[in-house]
MIDOMAR-915875 format. One record per residue (C-alpha): residue number from 1; residue in one letter; chain; y, x, z. Coordinates in nm, 4 decimals, always signed. Each point is the difference from the previous one (the first is absolute). Example, Ala and Ser with C-alpha at 12.3 -4.5 7.8 and 13.67 -1.06 7.14 Angstrom:
2
[1,"A","A",[-0.4500,+1.2300,+0.7800]],
[2,"S","A",[+0.3440,+0.1370,-0.0660]],
//
This chain:
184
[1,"X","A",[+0.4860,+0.2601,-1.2076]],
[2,"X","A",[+0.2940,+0.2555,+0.0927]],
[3,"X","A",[+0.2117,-0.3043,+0.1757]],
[4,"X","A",[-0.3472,-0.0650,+0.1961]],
[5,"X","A",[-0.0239,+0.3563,+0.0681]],
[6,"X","A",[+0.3428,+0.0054,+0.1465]],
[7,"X","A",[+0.0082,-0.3044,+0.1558]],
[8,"X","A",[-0.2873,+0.1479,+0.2018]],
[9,"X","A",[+0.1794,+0.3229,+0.1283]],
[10,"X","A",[+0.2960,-0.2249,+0.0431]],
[11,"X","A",[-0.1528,-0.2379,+0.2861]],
[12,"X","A",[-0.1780,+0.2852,+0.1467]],
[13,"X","A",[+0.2971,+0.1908,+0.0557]],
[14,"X","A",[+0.2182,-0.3085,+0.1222]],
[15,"X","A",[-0.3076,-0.1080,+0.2560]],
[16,"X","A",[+0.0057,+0.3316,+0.1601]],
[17,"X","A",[+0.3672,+0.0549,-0.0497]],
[18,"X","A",[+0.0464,-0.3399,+0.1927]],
[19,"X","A",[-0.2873,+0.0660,+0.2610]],
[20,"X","A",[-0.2394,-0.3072,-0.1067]],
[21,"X","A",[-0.2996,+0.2163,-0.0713]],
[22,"X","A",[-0.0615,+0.3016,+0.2419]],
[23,"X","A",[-0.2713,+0.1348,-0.1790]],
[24,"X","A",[+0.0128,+0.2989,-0.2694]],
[25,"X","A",[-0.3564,-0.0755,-0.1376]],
[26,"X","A",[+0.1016,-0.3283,-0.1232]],
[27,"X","A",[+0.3295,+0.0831,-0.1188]],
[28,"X","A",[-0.1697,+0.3380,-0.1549]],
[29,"X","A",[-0.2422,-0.2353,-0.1573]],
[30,"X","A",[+0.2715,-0.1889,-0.1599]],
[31,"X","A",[+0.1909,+0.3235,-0.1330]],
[32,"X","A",[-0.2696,+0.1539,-0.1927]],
[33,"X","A",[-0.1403,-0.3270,-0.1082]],
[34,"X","A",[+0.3869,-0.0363,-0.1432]],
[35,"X","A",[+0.0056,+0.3571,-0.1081]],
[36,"X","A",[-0.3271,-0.0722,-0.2111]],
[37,"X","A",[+0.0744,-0.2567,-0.1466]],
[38,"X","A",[+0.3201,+0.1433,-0.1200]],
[39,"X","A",[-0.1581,+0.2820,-0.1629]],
[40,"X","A",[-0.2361,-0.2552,-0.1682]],
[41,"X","A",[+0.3247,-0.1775,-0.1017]],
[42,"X","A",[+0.1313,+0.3496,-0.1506]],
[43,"X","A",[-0.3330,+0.0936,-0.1840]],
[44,"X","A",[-0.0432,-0.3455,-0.1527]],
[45,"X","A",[+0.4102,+0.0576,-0.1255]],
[46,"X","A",[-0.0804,+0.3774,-0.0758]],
[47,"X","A",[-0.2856,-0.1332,-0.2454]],
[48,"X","A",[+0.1822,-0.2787,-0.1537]],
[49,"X","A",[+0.2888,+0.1751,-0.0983]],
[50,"X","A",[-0.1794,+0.2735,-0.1572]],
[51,"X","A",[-0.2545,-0.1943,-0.1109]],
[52,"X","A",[-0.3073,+0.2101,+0.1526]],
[53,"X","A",[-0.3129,-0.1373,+0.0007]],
[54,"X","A",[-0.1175,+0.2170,+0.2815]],
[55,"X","A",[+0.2401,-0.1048,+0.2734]],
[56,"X","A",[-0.0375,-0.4077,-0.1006]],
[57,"X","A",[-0.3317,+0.0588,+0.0020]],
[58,"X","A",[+0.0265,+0.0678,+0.3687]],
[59,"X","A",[+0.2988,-0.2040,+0.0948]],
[60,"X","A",[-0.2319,-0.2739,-0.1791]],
[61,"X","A",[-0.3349,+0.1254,+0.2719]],
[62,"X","A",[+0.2061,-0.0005,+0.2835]],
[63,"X","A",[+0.1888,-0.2768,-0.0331]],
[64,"X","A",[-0.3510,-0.2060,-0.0654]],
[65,"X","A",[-0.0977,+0.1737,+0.3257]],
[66,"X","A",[+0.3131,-0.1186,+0.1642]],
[67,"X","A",[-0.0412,-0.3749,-0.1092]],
[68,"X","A",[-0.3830,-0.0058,+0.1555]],
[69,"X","A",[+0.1126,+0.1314,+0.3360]],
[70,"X","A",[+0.2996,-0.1968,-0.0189]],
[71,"X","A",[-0.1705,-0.3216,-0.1257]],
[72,"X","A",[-0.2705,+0.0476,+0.2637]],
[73,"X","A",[+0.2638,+0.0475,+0.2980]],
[74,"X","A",[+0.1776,-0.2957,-0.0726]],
[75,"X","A",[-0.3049,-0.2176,-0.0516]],
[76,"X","A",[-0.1249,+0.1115,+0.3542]],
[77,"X","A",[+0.3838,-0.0896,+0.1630]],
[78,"X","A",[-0.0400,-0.3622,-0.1538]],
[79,"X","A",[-0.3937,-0.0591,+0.0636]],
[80,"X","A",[+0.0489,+0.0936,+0.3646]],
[81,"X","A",[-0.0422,-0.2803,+0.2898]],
[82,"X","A",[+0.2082,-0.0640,+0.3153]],
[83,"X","A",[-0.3408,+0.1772,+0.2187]],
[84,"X","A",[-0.0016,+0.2800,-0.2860]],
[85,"X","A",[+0.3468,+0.0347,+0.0799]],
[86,"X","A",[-0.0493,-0.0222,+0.3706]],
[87,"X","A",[-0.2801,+0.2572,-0.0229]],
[88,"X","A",[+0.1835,+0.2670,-0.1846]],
[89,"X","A",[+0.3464,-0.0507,+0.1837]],
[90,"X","A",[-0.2085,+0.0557,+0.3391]],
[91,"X","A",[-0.2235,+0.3329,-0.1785]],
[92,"X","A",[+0.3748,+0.1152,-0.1151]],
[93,"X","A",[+0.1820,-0.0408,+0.3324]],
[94,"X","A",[-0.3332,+0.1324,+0.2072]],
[95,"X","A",[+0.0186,+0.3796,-0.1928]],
[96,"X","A",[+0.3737,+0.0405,-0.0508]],
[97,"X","A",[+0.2281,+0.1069,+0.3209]],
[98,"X","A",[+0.3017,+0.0212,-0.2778]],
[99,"X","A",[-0.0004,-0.3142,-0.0976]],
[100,"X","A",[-0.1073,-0.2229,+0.2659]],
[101,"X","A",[+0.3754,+0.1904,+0.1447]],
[102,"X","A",[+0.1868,-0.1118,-0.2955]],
[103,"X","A",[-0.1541,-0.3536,+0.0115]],
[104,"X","A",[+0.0764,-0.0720,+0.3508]],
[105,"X","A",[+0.3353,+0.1782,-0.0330]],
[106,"X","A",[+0.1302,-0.2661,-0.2966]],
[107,"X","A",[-0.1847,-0.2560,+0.0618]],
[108,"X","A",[+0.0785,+0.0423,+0.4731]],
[109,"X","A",[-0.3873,-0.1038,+0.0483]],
[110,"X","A",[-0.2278,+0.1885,+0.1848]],
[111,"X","A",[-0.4293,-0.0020,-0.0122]],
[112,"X","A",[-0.1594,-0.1611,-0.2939]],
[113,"X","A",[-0.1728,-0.2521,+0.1449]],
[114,"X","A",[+0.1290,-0.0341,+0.3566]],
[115,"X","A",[+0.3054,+0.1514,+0.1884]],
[116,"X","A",[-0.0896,+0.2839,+0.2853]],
[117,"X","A",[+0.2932,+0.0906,+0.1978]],
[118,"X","A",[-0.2612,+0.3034,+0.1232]],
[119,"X","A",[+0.0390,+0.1494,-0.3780]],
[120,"X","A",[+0.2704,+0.2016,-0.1182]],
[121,"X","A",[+0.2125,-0.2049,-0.2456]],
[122,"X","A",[+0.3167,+0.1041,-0.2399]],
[123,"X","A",[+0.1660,-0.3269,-0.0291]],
[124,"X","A",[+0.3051,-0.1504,+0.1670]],
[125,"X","A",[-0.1933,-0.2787,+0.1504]],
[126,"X","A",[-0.1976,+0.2147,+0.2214]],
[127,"X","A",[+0.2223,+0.0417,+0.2296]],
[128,"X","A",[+0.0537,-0.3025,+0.0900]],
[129,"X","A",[-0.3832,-0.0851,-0.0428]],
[130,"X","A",[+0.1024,-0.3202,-0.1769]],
[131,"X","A",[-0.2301,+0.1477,-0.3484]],
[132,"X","A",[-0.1906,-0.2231,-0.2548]],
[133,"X","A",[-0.3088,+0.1731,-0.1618]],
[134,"X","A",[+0.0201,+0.1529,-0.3352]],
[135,"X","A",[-0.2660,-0.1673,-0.1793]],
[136,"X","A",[+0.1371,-0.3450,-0.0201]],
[137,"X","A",[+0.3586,+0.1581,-0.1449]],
[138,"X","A",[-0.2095,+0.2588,-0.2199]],
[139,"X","A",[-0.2924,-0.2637,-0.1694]],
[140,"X","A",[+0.3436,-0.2384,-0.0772]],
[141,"X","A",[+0.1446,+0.2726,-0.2132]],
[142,"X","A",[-0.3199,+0.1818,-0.1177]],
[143,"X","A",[-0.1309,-0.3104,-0.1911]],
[144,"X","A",[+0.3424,-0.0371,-0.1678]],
[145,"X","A",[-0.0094,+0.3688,-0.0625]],
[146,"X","A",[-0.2733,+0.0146,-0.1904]],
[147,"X","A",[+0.0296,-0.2863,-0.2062]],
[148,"X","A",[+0.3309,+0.1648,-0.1268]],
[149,"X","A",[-0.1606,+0.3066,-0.0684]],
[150,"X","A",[-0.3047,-0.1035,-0.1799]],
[151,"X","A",[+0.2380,-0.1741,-0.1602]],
[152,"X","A",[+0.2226,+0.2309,-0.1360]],
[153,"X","A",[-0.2890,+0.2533,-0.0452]],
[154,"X","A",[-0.1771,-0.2497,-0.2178]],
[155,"X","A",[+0.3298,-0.0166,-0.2344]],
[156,"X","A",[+0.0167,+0.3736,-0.0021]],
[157,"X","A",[-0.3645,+0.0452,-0.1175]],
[158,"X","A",[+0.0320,-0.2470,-0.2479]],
[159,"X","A",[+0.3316,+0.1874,-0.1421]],
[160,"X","A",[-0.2725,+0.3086,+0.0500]],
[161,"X","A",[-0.2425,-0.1265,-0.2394]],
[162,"X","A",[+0.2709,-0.0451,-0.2750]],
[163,"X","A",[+0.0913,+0.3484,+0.0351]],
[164,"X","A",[-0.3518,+0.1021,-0.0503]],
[165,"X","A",[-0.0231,-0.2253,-0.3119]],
[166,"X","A",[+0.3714,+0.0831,-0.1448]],
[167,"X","A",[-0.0881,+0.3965,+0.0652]],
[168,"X","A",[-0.3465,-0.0574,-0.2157]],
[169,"X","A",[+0.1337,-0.1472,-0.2709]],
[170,"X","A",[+0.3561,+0.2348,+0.0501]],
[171,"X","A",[-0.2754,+0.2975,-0.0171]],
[172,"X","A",[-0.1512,-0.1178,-0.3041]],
[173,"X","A",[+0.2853,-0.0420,-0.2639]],
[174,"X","A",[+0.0856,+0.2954,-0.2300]],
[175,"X","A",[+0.2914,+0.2223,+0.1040]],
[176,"X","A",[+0.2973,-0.0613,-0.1959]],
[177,"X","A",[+0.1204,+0.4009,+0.0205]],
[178,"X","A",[-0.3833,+0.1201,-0.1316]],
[179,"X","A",[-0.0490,+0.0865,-0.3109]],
[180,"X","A",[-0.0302,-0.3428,-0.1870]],
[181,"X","A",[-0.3394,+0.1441,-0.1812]],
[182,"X","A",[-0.0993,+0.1380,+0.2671]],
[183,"X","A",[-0.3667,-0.2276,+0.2046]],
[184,"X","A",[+0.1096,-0.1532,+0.2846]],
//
């Protein structure tokens, strides 16, 4: 959970350090999602090592919590068609100036659908206006995309669900410091 946690900052930082994503809500997103996380990480350690039932009680909650969002997100990524994927790539680049910049900046496209050398356009190719349309370049990589990452976010729930079983049963067992005639 920690490495996840820090893995998270990690590519946040290096996409904005590197200028492939432009915009501070996702990469804000990202941080505090990491940040969470991390202090899940540290509760779920804090409550192991000492044993309190408190603290795994909650690590346990959350961590359920966690998996269903998690489980649900990744099921969505692999259910979704090529026009589902289409529809929302189209919504996503219709209500966001920031990254419609960034994808025609690293990808040198301009328009989604159709190339208008009347609109103003942040990619090399315009210039020259010699530009492809995004959506082609974008619905190649966005299918890929999300396969990966339901992918790997199906693996992670699944890891999820074994810390919310090892944490019950963890939870459960007498503490070897306590007083040995002491109830659970």
């Amino acid at each position: 959970f920690q490495l996840v946690s820090l893995l998270l900052i990690g590519i946040a930082a290096w996409g904005i350090g590197f200028g492939l994503i432009s915009s501070f809500r996702v990469v804000g997103v990202a941080i505090a999602v990491g940040i969470f996380l991390f202090f899940i990480a540290l509760v779920g350690l804090i409550g192991a090592v000492k044993h309190h039932q408190v603290l795994l009680f909650f690590y346990m909650i959350i961590l359920l919590l966690v998996f269903i969002v998690q489980f649900s997100v990744s099921c969505a990524c692999l259910a979704l068609n090529k026009e589902q994927q289409s529809q929302l790539l189209e919504v996503g680049w219709n209500n966001s100036n920031s990254a419609r910049t960034d994808i025609e900046r690293n990808l040198n496209c301009c328009g989604f659908r159709t190339f208008d050398p009347n609109e103003t356009c942040s990619s090399d190719c315009f210039r020259s206006h010699q530009c492809q349309p995004c959506a082609p370049i974008i619905e190649e990589y966005s299918g890929m995309v999300l396969r990966f990452v339901g992918g790997i976010g199906l693996f992670f729930s699944f890891t999820e669900i074994l810390g919310v079983w090892l944490t019950y049963r963890y939870r459960n067992q007498k503490d070897p410091r306590a007083n040995p005639s002491a109830f659970l």
